[in-house]
Backbone as a chain_set.jsonl record, in Angstrom:
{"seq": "XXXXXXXXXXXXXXXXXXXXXXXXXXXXXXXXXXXXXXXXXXXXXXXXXXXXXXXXXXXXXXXXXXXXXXXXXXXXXXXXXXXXXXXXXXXXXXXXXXXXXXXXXXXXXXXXXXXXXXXXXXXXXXXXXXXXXXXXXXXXXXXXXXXXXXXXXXXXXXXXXXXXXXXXXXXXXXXX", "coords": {"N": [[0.832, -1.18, 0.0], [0.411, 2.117, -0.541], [2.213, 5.018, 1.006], [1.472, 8.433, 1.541], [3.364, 10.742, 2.431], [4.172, 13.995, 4.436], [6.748, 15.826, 3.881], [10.079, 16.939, 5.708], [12.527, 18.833, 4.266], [14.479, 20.12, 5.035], [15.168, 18.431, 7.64], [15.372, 15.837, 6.781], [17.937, 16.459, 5.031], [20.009, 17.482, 6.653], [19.802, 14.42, 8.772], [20.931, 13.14, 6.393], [23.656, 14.47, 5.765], [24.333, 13.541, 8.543], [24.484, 11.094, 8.354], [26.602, 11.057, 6.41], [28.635, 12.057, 6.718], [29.328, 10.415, 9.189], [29.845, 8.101, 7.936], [31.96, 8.434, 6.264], [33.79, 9.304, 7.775], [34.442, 6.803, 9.142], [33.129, 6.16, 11.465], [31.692, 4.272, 13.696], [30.994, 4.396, 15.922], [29.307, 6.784, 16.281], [27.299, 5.984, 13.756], [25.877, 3.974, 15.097], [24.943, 5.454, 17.039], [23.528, 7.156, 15.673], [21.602, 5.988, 14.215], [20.302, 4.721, 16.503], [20.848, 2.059, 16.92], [20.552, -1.145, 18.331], [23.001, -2.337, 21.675], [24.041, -4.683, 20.711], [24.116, -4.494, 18.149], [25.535, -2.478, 17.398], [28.057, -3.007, 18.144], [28.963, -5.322, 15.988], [29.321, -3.023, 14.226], [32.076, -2.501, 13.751], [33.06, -4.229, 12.582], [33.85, -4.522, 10.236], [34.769, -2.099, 7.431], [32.873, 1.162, 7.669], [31.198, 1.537, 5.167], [31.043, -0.652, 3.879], [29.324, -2.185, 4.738], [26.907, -1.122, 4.058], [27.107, -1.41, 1.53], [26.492, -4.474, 0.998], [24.195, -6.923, -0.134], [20.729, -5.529, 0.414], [18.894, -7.641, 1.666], [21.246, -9.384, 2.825], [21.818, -10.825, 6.012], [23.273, -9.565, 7.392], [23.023, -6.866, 7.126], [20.132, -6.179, 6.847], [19.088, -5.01, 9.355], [20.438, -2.599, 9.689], [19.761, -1.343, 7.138], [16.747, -1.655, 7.646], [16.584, 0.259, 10.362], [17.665, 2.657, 8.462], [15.751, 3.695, 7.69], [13.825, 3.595, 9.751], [14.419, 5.793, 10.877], [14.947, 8.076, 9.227], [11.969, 8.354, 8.377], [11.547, 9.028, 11.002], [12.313, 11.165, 11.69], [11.814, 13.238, 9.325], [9.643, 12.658, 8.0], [5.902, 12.799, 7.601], [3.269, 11.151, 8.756], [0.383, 11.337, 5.844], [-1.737, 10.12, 4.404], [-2.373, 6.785, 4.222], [-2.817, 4.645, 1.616], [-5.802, 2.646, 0.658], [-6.041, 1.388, -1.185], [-5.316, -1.247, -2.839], [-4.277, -1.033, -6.024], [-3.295, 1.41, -7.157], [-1.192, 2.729, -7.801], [-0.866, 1.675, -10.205], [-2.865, 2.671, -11.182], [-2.463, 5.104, -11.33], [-0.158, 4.817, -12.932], [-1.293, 4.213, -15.144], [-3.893, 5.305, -15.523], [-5.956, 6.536, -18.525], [-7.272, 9.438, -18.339], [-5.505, 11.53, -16.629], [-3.417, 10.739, -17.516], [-3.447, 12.271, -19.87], [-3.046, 15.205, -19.737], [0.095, 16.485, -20.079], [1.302, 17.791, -18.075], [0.573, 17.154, -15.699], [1.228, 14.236, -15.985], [3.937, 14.372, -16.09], [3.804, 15.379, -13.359], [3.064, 13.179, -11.353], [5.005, 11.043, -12.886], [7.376, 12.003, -11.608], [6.173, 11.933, -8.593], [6.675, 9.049, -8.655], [9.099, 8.281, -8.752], [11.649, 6.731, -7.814], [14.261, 7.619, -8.181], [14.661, 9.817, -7.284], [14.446, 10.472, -4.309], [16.925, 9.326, -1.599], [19.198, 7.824, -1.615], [19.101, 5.65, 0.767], [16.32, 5.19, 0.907], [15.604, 4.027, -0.751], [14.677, 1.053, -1.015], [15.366, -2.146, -2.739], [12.965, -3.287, -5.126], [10.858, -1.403, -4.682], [8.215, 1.284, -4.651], [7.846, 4.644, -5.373], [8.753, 7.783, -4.399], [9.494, 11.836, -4.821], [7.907, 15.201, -4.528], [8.177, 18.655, -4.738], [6.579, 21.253, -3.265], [4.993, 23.224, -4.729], [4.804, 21.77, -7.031], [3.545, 19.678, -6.136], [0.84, 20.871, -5.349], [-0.127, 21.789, -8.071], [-0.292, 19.3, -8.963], [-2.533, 18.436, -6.901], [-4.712, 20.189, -7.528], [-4.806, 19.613, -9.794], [-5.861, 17.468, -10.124], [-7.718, 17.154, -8.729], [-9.495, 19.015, -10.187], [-10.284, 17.244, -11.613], [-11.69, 15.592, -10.168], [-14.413, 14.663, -10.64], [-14.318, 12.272, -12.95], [-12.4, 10.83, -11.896], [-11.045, 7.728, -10.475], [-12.025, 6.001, -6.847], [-9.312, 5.604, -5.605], [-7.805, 6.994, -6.851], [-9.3, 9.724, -6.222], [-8.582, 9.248, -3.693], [-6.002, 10.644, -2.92], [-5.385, 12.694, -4.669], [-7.249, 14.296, -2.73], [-5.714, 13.833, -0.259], [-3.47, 15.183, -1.188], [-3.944, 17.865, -1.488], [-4.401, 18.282, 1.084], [-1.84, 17.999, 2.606], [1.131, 19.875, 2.995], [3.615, 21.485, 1.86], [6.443, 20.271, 0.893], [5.648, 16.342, -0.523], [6.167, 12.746, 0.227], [5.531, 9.833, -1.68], [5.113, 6.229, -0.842], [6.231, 2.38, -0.576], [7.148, 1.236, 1.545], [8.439, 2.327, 3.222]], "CA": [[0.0, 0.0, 0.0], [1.039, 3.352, -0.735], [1.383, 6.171, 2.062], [1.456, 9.949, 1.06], [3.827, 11.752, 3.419], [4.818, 15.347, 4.263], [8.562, 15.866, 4.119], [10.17, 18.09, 6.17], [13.419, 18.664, 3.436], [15.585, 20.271, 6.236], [15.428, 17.599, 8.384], [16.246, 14.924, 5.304], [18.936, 16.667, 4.656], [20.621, 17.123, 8.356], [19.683, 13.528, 8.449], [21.718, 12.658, 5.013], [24.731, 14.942, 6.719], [25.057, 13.435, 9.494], [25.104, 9.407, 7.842], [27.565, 10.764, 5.277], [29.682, 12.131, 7.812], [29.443, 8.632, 10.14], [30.492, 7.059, 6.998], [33.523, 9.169, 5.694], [35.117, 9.712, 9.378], [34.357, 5.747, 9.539], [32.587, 6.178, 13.041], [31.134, 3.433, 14.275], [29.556, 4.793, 17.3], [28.33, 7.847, 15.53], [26.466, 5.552, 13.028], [25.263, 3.62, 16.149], [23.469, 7.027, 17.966], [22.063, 8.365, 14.351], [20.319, 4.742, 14.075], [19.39, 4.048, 17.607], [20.981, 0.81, 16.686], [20.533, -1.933, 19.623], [24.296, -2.245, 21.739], [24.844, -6.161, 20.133], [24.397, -4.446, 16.428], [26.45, -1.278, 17.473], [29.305, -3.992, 18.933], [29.679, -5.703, 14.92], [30.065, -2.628, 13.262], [33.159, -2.534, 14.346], [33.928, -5.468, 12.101], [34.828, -3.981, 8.74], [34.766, -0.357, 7.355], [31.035, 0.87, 7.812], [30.6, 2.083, 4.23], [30.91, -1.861, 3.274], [27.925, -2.96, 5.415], [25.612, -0.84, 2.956], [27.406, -2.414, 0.019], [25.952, -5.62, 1.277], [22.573, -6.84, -0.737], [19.911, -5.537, 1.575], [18.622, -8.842, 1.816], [21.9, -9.792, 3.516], [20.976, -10.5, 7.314], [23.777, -8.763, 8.763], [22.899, -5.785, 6.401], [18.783, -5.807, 7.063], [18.693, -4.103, 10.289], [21.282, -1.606, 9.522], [19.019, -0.851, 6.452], [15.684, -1.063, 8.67], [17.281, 1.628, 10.992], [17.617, 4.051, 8.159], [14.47, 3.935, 7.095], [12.852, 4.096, 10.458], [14.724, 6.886, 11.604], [14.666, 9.08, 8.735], [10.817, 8.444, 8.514], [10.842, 9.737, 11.985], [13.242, 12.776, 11.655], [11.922, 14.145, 8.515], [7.995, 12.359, 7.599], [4.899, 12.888, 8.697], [2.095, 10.403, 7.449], [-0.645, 12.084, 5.637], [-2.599, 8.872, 4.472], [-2.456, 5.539, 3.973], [-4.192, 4.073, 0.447], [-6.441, 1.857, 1.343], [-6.45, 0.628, -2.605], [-3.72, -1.525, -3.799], [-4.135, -0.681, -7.27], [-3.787, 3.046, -6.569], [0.201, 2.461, -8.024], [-1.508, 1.358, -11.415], [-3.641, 3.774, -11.508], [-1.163, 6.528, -11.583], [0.924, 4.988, -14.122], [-2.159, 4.524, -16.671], [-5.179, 5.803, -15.922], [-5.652, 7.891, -19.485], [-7.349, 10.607, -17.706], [-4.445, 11.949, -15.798], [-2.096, 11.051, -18.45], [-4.187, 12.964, -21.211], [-2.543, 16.445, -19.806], [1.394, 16.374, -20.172], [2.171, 18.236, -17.351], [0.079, 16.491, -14.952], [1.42, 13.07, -16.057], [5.068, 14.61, -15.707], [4.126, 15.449, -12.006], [2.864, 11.581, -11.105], [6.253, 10.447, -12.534], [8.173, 12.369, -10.574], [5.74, 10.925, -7.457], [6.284, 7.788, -8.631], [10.314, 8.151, -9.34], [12.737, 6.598, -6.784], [15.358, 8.111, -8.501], [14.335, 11.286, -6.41], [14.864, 10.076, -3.298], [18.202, 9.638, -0.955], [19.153, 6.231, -1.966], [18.685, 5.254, 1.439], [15.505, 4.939, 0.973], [15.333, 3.284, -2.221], [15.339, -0.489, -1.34], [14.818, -3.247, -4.214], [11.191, -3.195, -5.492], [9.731, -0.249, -3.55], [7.758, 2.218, -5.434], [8.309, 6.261, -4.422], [9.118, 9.286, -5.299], [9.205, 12.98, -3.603], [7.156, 15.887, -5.256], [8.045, 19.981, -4.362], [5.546, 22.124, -3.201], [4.797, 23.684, -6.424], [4.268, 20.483, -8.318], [2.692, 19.353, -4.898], [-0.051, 21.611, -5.366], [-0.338, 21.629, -9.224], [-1.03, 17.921, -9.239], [-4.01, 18.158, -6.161], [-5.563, 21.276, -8.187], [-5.264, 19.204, -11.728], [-6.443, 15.969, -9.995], [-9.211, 18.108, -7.885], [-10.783, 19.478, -11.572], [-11.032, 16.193, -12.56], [-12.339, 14.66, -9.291], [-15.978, 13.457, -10.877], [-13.57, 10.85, -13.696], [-11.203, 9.707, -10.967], [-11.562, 6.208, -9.468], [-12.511, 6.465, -5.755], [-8.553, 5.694, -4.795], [-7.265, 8.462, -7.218], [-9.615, 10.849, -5.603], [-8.447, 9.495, -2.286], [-4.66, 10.708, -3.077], [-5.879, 13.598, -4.601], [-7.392, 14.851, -1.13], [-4.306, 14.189, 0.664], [-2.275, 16.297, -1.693], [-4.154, 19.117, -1.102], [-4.321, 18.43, 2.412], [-0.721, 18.404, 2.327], [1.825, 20.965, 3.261], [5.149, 21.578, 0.934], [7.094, 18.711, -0.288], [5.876, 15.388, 0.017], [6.8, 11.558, -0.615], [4.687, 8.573, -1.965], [6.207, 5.435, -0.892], [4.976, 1.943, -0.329], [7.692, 0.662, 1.49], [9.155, 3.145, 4.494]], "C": [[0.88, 1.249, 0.0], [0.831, 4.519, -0.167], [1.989, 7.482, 1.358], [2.568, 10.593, 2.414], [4.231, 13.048, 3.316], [6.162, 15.241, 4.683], [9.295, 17.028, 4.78], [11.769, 17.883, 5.474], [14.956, 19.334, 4.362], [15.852, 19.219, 6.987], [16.135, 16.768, 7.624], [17.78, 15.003, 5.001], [19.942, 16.88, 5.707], [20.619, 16.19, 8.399], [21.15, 12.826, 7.542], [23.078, 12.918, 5.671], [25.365, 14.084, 7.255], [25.27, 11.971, 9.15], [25.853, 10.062, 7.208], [28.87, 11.197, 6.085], [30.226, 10.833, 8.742], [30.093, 7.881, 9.138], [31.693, 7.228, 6.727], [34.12, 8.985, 6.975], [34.833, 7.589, 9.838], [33.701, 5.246, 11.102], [31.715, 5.573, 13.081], [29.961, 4.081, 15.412], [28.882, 5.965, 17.213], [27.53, 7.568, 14.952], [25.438, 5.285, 14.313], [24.025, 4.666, 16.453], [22.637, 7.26, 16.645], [21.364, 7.331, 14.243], [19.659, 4.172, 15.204], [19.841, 2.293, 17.537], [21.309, 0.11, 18.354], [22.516, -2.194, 20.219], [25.145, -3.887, 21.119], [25.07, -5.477, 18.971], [25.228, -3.368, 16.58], [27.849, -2.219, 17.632], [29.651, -4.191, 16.964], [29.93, -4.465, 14.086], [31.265, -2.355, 12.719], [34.037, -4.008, 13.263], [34.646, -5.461, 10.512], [34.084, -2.504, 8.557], [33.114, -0.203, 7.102], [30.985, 0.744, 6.374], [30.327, -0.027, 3.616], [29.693, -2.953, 3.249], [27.039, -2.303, 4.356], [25.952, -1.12, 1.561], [26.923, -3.518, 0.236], [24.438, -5.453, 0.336], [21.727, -6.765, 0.614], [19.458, -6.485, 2.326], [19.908, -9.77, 3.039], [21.575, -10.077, 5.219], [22.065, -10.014, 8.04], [23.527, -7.459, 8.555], [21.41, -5.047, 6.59], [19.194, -4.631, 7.683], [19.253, -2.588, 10.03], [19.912, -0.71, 8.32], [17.222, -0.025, 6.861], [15.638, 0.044, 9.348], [17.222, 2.856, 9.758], [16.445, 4.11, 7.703], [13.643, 4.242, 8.009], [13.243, 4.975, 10.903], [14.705, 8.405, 10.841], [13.189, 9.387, 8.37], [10.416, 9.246, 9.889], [11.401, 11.005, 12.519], [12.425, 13.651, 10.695], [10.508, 13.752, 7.722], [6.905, 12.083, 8.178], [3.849, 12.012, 7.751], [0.718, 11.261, 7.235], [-1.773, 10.828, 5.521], [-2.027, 7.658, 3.474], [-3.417, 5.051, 2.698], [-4.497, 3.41, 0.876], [-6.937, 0.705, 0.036], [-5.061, 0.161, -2.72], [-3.396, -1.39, -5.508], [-3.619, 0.857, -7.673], [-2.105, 3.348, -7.6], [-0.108, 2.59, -9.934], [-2.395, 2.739, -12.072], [-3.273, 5.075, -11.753], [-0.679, 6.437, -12.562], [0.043, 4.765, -15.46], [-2.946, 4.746, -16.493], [-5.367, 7.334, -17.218], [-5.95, 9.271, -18.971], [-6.694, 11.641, -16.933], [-3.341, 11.948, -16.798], [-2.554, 11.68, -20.248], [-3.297, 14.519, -20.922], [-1.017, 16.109, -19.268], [2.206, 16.518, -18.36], [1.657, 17.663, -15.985], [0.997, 14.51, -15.037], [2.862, 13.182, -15.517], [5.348, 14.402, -13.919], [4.013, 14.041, -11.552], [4.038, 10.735, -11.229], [7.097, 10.241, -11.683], [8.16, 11.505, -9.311], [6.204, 9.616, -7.28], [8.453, 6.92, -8.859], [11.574, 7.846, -8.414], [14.023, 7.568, -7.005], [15.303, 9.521, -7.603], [14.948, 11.25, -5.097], [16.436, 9.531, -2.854], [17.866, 7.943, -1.663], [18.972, 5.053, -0.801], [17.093, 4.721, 1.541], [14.438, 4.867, -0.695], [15.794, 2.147, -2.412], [14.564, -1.255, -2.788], [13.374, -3.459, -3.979], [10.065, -2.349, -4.989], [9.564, 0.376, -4.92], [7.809, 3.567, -4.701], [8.585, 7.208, -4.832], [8.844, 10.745, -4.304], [8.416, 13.793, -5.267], [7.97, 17.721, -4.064], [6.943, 20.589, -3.974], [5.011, 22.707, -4.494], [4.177, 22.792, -7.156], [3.428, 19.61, -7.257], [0.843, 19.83, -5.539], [-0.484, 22.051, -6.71], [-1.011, 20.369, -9.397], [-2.279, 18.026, -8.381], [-4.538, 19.105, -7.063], [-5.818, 20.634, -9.513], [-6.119, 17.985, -11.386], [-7.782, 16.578, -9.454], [-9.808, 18.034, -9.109], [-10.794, 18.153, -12.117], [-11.634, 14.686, -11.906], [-13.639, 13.097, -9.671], [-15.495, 12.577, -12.223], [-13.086, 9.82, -12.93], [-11.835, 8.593, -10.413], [-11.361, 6.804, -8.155], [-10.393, 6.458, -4.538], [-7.729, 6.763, -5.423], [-7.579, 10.222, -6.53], [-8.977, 10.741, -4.127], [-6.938, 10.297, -1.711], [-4.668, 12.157, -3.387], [-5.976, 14.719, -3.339], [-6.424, 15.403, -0.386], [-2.95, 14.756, -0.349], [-2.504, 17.094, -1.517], [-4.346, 19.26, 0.387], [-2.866, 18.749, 2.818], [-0.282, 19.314, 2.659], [3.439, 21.045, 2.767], [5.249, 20.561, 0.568], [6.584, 17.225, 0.439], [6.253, 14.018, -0.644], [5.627, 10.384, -1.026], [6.027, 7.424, -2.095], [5.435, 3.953, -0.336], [6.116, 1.053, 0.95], [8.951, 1.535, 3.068], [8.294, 2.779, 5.42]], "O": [[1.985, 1.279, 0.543], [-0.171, 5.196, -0.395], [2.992, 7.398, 0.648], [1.957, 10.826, 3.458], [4.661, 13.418, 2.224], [6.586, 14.654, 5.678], [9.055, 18.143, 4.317], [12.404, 16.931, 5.928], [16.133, 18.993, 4.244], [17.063, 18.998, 7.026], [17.366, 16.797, 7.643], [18.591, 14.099, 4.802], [20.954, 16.223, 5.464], [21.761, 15.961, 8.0], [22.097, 12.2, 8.016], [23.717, 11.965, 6.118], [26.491, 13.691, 6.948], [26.288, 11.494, 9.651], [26.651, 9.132, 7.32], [29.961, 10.635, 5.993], [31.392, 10.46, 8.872], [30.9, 7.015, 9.476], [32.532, 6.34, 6.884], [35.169, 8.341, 6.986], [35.14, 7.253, 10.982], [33.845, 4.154, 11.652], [30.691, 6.028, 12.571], [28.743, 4.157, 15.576], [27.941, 6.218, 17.965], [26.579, 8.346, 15.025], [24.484, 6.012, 14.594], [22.814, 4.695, 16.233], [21.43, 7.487, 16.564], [20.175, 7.628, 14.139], [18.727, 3.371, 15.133], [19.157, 1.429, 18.084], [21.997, 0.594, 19.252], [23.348, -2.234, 19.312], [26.348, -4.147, 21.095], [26.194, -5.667, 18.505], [25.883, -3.266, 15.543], [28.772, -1.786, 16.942], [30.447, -3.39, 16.474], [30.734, -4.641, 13.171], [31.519, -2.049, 11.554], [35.169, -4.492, 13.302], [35.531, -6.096, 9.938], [33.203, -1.965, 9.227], [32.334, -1.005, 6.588], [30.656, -0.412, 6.109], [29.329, -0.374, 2.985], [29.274, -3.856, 2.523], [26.363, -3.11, 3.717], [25.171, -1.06, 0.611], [26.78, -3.914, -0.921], [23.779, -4.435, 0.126], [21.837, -7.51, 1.588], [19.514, -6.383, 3.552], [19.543, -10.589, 3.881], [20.863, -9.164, 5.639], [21.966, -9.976, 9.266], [23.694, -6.698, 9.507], [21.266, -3.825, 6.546], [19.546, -3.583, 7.142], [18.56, -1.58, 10.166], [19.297, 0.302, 8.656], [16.694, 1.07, 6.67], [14.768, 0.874, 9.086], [16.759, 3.95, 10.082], [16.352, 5.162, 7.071], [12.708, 4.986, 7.713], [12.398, 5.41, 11.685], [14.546, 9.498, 11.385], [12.96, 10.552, 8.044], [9.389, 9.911, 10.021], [11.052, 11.676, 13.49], [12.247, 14.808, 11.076], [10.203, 14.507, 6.799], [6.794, 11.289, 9.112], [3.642, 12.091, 6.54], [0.076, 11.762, 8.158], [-2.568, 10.607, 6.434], [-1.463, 7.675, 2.38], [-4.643, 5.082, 2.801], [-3.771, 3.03, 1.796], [-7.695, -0.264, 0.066], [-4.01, 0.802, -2.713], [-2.314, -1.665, -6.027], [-3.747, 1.165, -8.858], [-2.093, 4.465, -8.118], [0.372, 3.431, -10.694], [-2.414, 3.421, -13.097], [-3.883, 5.944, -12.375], [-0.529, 7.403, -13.311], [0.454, 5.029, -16.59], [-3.561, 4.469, -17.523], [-5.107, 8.525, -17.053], [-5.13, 10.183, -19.081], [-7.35, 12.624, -16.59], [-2.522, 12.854, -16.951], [-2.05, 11.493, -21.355], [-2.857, 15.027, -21.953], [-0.869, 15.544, -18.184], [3.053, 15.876, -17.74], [2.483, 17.747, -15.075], [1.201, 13.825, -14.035], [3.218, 12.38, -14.653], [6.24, 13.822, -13.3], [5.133, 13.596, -11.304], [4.364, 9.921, -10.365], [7.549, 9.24, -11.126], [9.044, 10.78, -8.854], [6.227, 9.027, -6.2], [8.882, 5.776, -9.008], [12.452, 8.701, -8.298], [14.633, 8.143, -6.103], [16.372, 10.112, -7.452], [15.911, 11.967, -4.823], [17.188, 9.307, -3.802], [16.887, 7.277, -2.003], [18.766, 3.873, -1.083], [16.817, 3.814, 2.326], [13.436, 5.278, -1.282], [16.663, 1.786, -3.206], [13.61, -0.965, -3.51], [12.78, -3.728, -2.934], [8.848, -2.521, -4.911], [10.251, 0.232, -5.931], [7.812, 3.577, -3.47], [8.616, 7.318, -6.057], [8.153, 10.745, -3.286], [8.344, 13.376, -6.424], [8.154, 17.685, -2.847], [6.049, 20.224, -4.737], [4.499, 21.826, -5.183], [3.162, 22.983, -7.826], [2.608, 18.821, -7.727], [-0.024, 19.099, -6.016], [-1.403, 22.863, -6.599], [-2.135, 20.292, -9.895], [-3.288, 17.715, -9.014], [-5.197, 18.339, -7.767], [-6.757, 20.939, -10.249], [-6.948, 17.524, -12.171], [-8.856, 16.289, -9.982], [-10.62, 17.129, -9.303], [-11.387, 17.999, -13.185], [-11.897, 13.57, -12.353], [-13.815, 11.903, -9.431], [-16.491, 12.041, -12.708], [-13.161, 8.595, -13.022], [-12.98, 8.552, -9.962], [-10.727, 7.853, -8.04], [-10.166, 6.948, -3.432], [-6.99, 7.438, -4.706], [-6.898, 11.236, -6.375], [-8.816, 11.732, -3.415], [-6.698, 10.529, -0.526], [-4.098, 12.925, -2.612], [-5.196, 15.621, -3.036], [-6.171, 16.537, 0.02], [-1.743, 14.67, -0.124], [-1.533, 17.793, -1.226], [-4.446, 20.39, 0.864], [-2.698, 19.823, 3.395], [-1.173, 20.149, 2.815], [4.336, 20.591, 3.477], [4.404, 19.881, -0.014], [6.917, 16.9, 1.578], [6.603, 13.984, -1.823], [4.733, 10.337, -0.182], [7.086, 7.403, -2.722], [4.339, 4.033, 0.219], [5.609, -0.034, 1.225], [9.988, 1.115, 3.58], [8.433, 3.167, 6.58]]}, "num_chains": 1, "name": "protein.A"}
């Protein structure tokens, strides 16, 4: 399922900072504090250079948690949940419903939504769907999706809503 969040892009980026710093200065117990990591998983990082542990396939199990950690901590530094779809098609429906992709610049914004490539790579594991949006294109897409409320299927309108409920930049993600 796919949640809508508000991004607070300062935080994200303080956030980003302070892992890329833990990584470069090789600090172990700096990574540790920015992830809240438990004191057994703080103890192995210690066992080869950090940056190597996130070269690991996520999937790896000494590599999960480490991965888990950034995802729950920058979800709780820097996103606020707006809503939860409650459609699992809602993904689909973005990437072809013609009605949405009949006006260019509307279809452009949905990409974006829909474009991991946007996002910190932290939080772009294998097979997630996601994407961030600006304020601007935030609020372009609820106003283009709004005028065309009475077409939309009932989980387009529900996405809709929470864009204009919304406040500046946010993320669609199915998978944080």
């Amino acid at each position: 399922m796919l949640t809508l969040y508000e991004l607070d892009r300062a935080a994200l980026q303080t956030f980003t900072e302070e892992l890329r710093e833990a990584l470069l200065d090789d600090d172990a117990e700096a990574l540790g504090r920015l992830l809240e990591l438990a004191d057994s998983l703080r103890g192995k990082l210690g066992e080869r250079p950090l940056v190597e542990w996130f070269l690991l396939p996520e999937e790896h199990p000494d590599a999960r948690p480490l991965h888990a950690s950034l995802r729950r901590i920058s979800k709780k530094r820097a996103l606020t949940k707006v809503l939860t779809s409650s459609h699992a098609g809602l993904e689909g429906r973005l990437r072809n419903f013609e009605v949405l992709r009949e006006d260019r610049a509307t279809a452009r914004r949905i990409d974006k939504l829909l474009s991991l490539k946007r996002l910190p790579w932290y939080l772009r594991p294998k097979g997630a769907t996601g994407g961030w949006l600006g304020p601007q294109d935030r609020e372009a897409l609820a106003e283009s999706m709004g005028a065309l409320r009475g077409s939309l299927t009932p989980e387009l309108s529900e996405l809709a809503g929470g864009l204009a409920e919304a406040d500046g930049d946010v993320v669609l993600h199915d998978r944080i």
